[in-house]
C-alpha positions as CSV (number, residue, x, y, z in Angstrom):
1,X,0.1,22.8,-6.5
2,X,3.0,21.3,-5.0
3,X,2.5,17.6,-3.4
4,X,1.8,17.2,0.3
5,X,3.0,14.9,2.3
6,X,2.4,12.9,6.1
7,X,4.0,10.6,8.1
8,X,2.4,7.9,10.7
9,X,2.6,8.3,14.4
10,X,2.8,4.1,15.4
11,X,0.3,4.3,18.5
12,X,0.4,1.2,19.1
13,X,4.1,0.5,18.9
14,X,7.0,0.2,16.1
15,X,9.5,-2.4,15.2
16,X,11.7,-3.5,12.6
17,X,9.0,-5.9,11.6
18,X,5.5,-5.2,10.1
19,X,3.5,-4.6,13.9
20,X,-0.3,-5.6,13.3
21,X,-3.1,-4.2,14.4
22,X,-6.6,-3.4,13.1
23,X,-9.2,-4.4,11.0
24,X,-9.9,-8.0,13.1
25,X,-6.3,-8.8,13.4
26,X,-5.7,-11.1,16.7
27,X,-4.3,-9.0,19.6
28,X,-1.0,-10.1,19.6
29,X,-0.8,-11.5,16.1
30,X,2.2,-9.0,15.3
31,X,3.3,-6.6,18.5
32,X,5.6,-4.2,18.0
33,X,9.2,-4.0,20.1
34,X,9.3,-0.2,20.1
35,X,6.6,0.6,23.0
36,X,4.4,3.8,22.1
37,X,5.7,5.9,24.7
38,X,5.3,9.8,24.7
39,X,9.2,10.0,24.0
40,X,9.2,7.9,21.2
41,X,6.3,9.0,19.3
42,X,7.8,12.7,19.8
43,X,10.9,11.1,18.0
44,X,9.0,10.5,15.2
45,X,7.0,13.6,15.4
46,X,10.6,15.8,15.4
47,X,11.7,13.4,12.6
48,X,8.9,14.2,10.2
49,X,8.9,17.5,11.1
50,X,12.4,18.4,10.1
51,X,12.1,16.3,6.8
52,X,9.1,18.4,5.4
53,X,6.3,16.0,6.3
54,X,3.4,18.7,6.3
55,X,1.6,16.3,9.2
56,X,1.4,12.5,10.8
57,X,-1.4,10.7,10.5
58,X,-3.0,9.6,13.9
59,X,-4.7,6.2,14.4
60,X,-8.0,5.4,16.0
61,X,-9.4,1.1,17.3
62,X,-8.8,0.1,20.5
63,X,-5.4,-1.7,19.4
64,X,-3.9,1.6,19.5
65,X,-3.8,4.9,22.0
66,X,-6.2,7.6,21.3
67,X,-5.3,10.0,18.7
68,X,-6.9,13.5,20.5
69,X,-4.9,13.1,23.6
70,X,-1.5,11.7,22.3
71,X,-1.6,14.1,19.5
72,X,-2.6,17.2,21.9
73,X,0.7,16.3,23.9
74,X,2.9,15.8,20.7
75,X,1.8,19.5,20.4
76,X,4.1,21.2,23.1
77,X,6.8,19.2,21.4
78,X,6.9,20.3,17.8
79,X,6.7,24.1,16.3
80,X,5.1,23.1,12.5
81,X,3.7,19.6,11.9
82,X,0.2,18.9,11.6
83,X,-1.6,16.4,13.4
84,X,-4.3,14.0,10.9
85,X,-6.6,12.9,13.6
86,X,-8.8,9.8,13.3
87,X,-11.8,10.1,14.5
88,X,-15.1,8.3,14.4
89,X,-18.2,10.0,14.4
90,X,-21.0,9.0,16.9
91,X,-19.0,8.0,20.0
92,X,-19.2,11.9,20.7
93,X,-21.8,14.6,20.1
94,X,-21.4,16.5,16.9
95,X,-21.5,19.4,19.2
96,X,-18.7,18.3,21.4
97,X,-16.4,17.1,18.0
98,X,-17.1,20.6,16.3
99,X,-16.2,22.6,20.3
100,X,-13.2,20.1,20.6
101,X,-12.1,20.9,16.9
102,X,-12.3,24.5,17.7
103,X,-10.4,24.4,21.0
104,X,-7.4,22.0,19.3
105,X,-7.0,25.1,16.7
106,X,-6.7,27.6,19.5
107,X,-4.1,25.9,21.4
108,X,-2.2,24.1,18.7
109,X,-1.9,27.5,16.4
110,X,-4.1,25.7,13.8
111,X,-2.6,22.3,13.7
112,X,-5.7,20.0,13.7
113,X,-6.3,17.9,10.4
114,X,-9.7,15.7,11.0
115,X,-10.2,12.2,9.2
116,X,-13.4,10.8,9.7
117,X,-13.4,6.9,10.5
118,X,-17.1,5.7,10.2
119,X,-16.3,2.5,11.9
120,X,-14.1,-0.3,10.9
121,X,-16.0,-3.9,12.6
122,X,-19.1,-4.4,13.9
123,X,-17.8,-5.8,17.0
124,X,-15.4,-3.5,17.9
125,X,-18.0,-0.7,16.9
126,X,-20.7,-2.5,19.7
127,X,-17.5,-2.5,22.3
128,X,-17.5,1.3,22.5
129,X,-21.1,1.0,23.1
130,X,-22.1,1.8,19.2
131,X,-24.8,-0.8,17.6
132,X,-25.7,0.2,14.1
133,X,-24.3,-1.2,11.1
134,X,-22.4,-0.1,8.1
135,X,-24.7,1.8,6.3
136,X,-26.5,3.2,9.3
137,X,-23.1,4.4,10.4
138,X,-23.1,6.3,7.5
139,X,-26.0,7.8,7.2
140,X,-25.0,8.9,10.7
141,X,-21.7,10.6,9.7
142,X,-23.5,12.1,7.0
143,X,-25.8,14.3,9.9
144,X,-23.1,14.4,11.9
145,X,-21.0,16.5,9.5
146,X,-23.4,18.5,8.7
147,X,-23.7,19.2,12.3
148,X,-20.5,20.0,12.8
149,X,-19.5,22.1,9.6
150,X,-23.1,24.3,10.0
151,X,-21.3,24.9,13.4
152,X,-17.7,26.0,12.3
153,X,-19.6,28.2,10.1
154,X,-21.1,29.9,12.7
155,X,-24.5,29.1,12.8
156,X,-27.0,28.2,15.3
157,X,-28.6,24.8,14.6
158,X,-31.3,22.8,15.0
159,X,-31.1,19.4,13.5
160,X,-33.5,16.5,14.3
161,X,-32.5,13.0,12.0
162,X,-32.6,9.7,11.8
163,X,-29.5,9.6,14.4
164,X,-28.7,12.8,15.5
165,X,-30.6,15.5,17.3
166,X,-29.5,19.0,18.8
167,X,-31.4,21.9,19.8
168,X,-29.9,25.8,19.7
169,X,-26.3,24.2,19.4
170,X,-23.6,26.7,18.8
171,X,-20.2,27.7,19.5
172,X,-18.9,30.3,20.9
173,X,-15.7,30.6,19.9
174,X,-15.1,29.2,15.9
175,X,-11.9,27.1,14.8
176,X,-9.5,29.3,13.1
177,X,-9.0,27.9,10.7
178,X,-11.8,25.1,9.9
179,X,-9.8,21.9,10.4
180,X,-10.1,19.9,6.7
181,X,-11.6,16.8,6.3
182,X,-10.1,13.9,5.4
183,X,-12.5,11.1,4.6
184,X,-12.1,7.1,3.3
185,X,-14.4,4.7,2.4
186,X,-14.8,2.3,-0.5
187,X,-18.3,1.2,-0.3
188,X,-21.4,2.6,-2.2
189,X,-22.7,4.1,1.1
190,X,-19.4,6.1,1.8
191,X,-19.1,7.7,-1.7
192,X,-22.3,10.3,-1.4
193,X,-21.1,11.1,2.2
194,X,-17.6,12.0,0.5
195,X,-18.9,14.0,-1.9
196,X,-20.7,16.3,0.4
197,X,-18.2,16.5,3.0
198,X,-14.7,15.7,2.2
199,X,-12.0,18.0,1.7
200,X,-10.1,15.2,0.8
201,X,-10.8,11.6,0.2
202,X,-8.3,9.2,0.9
203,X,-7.9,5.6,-0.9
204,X,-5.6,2.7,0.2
205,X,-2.9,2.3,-1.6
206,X,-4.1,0.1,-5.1
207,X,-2.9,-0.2,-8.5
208,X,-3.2,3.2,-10.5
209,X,-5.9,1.9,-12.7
210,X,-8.4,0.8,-9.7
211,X,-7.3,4.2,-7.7
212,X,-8.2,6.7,-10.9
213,X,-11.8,4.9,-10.8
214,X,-12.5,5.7,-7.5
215,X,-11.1,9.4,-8.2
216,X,-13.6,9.2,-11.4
217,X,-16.2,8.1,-8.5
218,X,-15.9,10.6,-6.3
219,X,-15.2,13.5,-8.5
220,X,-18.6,13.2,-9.9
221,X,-20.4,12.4,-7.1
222,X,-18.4,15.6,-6.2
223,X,-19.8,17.7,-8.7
224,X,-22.9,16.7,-8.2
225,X,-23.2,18.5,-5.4
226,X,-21.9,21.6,-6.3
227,X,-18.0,21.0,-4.9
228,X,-14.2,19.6,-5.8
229,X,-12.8,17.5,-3.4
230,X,-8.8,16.8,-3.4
231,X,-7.2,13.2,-3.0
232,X,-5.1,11.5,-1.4
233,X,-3.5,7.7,-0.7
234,X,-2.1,5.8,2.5
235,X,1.0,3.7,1.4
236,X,3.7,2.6,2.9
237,X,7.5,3.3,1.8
238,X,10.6,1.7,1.7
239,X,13.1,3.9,-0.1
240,X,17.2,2.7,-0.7
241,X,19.6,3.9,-2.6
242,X,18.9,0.9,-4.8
243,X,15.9,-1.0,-6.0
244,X,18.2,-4.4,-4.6
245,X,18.4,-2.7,-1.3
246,X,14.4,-2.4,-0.7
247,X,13.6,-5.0,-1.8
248,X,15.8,-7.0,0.2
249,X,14.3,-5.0,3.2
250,X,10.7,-5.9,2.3
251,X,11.7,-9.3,2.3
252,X,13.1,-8.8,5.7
253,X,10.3,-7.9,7.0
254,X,8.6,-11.3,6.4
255,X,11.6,-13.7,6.6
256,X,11.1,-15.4,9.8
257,X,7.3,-15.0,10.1
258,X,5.7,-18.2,11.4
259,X,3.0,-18.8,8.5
260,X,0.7,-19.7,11.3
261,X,0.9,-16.1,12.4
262,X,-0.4,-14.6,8.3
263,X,-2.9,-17.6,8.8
264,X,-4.6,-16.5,11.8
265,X,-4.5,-12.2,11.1
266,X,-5.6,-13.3,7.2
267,X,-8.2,-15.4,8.8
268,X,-9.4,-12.6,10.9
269,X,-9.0,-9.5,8.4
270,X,-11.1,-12.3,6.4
271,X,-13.9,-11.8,8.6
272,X,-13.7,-8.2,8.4
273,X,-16.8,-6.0,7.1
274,X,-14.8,-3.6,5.6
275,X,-14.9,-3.0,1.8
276,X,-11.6,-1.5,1.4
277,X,-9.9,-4.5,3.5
278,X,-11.6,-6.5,1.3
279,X,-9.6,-5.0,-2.2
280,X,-7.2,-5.2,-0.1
281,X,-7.1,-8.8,1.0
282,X,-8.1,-9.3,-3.3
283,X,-4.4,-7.3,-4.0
284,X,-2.8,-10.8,-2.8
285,X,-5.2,-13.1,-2.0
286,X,-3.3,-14.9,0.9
287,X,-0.5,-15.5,-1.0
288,X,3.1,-15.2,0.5
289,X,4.5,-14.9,-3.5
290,X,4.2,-13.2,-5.8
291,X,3.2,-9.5,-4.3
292,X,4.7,-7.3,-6.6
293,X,1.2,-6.3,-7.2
294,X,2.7,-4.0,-10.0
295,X,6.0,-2.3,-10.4
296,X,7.2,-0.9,-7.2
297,X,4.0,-1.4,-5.6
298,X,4.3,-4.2,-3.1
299,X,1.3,-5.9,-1.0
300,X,3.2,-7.9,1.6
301,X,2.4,-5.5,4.9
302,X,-1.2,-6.6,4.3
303,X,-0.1,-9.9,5.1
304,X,0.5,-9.2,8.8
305,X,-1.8,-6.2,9.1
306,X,-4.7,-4.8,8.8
307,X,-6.1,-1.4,7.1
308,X,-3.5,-0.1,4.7
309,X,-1.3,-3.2,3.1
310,X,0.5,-2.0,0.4
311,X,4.1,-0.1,0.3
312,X,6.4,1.2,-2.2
313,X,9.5,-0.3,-2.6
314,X,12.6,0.4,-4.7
315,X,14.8,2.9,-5.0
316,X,14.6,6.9,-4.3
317,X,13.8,7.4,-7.9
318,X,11.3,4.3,-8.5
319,X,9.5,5.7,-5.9
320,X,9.3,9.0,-7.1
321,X,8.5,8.0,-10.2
322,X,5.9,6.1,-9.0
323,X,4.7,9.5,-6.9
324,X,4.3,11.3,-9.4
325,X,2.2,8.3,-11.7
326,X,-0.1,8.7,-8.9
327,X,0.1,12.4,-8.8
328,X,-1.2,12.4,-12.6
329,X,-4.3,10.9,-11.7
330,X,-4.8,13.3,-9.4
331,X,-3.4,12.4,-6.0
332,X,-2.0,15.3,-4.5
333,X,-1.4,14.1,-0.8
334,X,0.4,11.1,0.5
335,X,0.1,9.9,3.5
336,X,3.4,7.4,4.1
337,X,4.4,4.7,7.1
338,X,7.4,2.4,7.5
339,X,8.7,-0.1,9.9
340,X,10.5,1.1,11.9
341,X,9.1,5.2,11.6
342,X,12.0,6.8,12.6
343,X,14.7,5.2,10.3
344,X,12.1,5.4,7.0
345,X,11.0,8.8,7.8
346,X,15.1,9.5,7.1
347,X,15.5,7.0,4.0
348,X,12.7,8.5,2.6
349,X,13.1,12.1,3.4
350,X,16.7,12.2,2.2
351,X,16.4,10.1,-0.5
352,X,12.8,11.0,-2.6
353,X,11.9,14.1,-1.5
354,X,15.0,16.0,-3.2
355,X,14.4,14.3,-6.1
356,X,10.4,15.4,-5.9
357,X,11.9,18.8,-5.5
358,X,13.8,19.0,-8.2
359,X,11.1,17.7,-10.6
360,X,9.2,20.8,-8.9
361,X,6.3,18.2,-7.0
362,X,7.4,19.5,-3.4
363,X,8.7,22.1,-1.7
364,X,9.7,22.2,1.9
365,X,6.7,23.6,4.3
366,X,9.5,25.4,6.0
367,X,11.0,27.0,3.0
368,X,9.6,29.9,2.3
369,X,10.1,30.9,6.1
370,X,14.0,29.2,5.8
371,X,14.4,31.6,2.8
372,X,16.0,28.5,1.5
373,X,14.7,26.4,-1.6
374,X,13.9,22.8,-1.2
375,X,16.9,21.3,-2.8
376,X,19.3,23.4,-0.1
377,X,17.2,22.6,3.0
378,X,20.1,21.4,5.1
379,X,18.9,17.8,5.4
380,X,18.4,17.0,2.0
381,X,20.8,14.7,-0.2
């Protein structure tokens, strides 16, 4: 199966620096320059569309715009690309999710991709009017999914749990096709909720060796229940020609940082209840050295934000060497981001995804209907 891969819509603003956000990082810690306006996130819709980015990943907090409605106008303005939604369970009825799912299909032409946010922090969760904690936040998702997926089947449901209740729910019209699920989560309460649920589970970006155990994790707990779940990882990228090029970029990206600033977001991601921003703040510890974490894989974005903190970095063909060590463990979709969106959509689409081509790891989405083969799809170099 040929590899998949997204892009990253910057909802709340881009930049030519790392912009923050997330996770307990202070509002304000690291703004982006590039406002998130409707014209610039359909730049970077168009962009990742005409490279052969199969979708863009949508944020959700409320340091960003809401996914649904930015991504439902991003829509009108793109023929192909997907849309990754985040999208946290229990701020809506399952009902509602599962009759808003269906309606995005209809009038998207089957563009909705679903990833399921259980909640990042406990006070931003109790700001949207949500109280529970972690683990009762999964428990929740867990009867809310199957709420939601009994409906896109079809079937009438009556469900009474521990969180969620609904009487003679259906839908009358079903989502053609059933949006997948994408679903993260590193702690031992998300894992069984994967299993049962996840079309595919998505990792932060770690070393190989700690992202095959949580593949090993969730495949059984997979099998378990009867089902095979794909996988996929958020990185960031920067891609040059050369490995001196990115890396002089990545160092960019810090030189000029007040340390105060990396003080105060580490402080705050340091308060964060999240076990994947944990490993994540583990990756570098605080430190502003050494974060080549290993080869190519660099933990310096996690300095200044919060969620996802590690890119690749190097040249076209480190990187896609690097692609496919991941794709041997079993990733098969990649879900990419760089500063700013628009430029590293192009250094990346022009530069690694030919050479993924060649190696027969990706083919254009458009291709077949181009007639073309990836290799001669105008764009690529």
């Amino acid at each position: 199966m040929p590899l998949t891969f997204h892009w990253f819509l910057p909802t709340n603003g881009d930049s030519r620096h790392i912009v923050g956000g997330g996770h307990g990082v202070p509002t304000g810690a690291a703004g982006g320059d590039r406002p998130a306006t409707l014209a610039y996130l359909t730049q970077v819709a168009r962009t990742a569309e005409q490279l052969g980015f199969e979708g863009a990943l949508t944020p959700t907090g409320a340091w960003c715009e809401d996914a649904w409605l930015t991504t439902a106008m991003l829509v009108q303005s793109t023929e192909r690309l997907k849309f990754l939604v985040a999208f946290r369970p229990g701020l809506v009825t399952p009902t509602l999710a599962a009759q808003m799912a269906a309606t995005y299909q209809r009038h998207s032409g089957g563009r909705l991709l679903l990833n399921i946010v259980t909640g990042g922090e406990d006070h931003e969760q109790r700001a949207y009017g949500d109280f529970l904690g972690k683990d009762e936040r999964y428990a929740r998702c867990d009867e809310f999914l199957h709420i939601v997926r009994s409906l896109w089947r079809g079937e009438t449901v009556d469900f009474r749990g521990d969180h969620e209740r609904v009487e003679q729910a259906r839908l009358a019209r079903l989502p053609a096709p059933v949006p997948p699920v994408y679903f993260g989560g590193s702690s031992k309460a998300a894992g069984p909720v994967a299993a049962r649920h996840s079309d595919v589970y998505l990792t932060w970006g770690e070393p190989p060796a700690q992202v095959a155990e949580k593949i090993a994790w969730i495949r059984t707990l997979a099998r378990a229940e009867g089902r095979e779940v794909r996988f996929g990882i958020r990185l960031h990228v920067i891609a040059r020609d050369t490995a001196e090029e990115a890396w002089a970029q990545a160092n960019r990206l810090l030189s000029g940082t007040d340390p105060s600033v990396i003080s105060e977001v580490q402080q705050g991601l340091a308060r964060s209840g999240s076990e994947g921003q944990k490993r994540m703040l583990a990756l570098h510890g605080g430190n502003t050295d050494r974060l080549e974490i290993y080869p190519n894989l660099w933990a310096g974005i996690g300095l200044l934000r919060g969620g996802a903190g590690t890119a690749l970095v190097g040249s076209h063909t480190e990187i896609a060497d690097r692609i496919a060590e991941y794709h041997a463990l079993g990733i098969d979709e990649f879900v990419l981001s760089g500063y700013p969106h628009v430029e590293e959509a192009y250094w990346f689409g022009e530069g690694v995804l030919p050479q993924l081509a060649t190696r027969g790891l990706w083919r254009h989405p458009a291709a077949a209907s181009l007639d073309e083969t990836p290799a001669a799809v105008p764009f690529a170099s």
